[in-house]
Phi, psi and omega in degrees: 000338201258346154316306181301337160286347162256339156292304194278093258118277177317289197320281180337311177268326134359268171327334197252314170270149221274081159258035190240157198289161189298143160335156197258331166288339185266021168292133179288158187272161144210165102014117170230119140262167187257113135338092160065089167273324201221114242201114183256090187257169200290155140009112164252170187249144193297149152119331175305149142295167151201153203241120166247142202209105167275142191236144166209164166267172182223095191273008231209172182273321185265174163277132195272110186274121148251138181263009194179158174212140177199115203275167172243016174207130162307348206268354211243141162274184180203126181223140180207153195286155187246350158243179208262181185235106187317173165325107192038057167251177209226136159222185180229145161238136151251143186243119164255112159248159174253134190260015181297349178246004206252186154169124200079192193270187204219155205204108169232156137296123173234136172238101207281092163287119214195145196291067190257180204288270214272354137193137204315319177287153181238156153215153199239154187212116162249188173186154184226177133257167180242100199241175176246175208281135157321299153023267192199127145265091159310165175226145240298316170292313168320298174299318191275313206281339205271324191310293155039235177319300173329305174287339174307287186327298201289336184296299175277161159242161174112174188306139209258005168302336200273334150084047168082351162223185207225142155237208172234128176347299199254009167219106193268359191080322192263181175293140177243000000 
C-alpha cells in the first residue's frame, strides 16, 4: 500500500510539472527566415526518393519554438528540431519523400508551426516531375492484370487459368 502512494505521488508530480513545450500563446514572438522557401527540383525516376532539407534562421529576439511541421502528403516524412533555436541561430527541417505513389508533376506544401511575429504557420513549397523509366512503361491493364493474378496466387493454390473455379476433366457440363 505504501508503495501505491508513492507512484501516485511521483505520477502528480509529473503531471503537475509543465514538461511539455509552452503554450504557443503565453510565447514571446520572433522573426524565422527560410532558405529558398520555394523549390523546382529536377525530374525523378518513379520509385525514387528525394531528400529536401531547408535550413532557417531565428532572425528575432526570442527563441524559435516550432511545434508542429505538417506535409500536405503521406509521402513526405518530416524531421525538425524538437528544441528551440536561439537568437541568431540556424536549424534544419528535412522532408524525405517517396515518389513510389506519384507519376508526373507533383506540388507539396509544408507547413510550419512556430512561435513567429506575423503569423503562427509558415509555409515552405517544393514541385517536381515524376516520370517513369525510359525503358519500359507498363500500361495500366498490364499493371491491374499483374496485381490480379497476384491476389489470385495468395487466395488459391492451383492452377490460376481457372480463375477461382474447377471444372472436372471428364465432365465439360454440357449434354451430348
Amino acid at each position: 500500500m505504501k508503495y501505491i502512494y508513492w507512484i501516485l505521488l511521483i505520477c502528480l508530480i509529473c503531471i503537475s510539472c509543465d514538461i511539455r513545450k509552452p503554450s504557443i500563446e503565453k510565447v514571446d514572438k520572433t522573426k524565422m527566415e527560410i532558405i529558398q522557401p520555394v523549390r523546382h527540383y529536377y525530374p525523378i525516376l518513379r520509385g525514387s526518393e528525394l531528400t529536401a532539407v531547408y535550413k532557417f534562421y531565428n532572425t528575432g529576439n526570442e527563441p524559435l519554438i516550432i511545434y508542429d511541421v505538417q506535409a500536405s502528403c503521406g509521402c513526405i516524412e518530416v524531421n525538425f528540431p524538437s528544441s528551440s533555436i536561439g537568437k541568431d541561430d540556424f536549424g534544419f527541417i528535412t522532408l524525405d519523400y517517396d515518389s513510389a505513389k506519384n507519376i508526373g508533376y507533383v506540388e507539396f506544401y509544408i507547413t510550419i508551426v512556430a512561435n513567429t511575429e506575423k503569423n503562427i504557420f509558415t509555409t515552405i513549397k517544393f514541385d517536381l516531375n515524376v516520370v517513369t523509366s525510359a525503358d519500359y512503361t507498363k500500361d495500366y491493364e498490364e499493371i491491374y492484370l499483374k496485381r490480379k493474378k497476384q491476389k489470385l496466387a495468395d487466395a488459391i493454390d492451383g492452377d490460376l487459368t481457372q480463375y477461382g473455379f474447377y471444372t472436372d476433366d471428364e465432365d465439360t457440363g454440357r449434354k451430348k
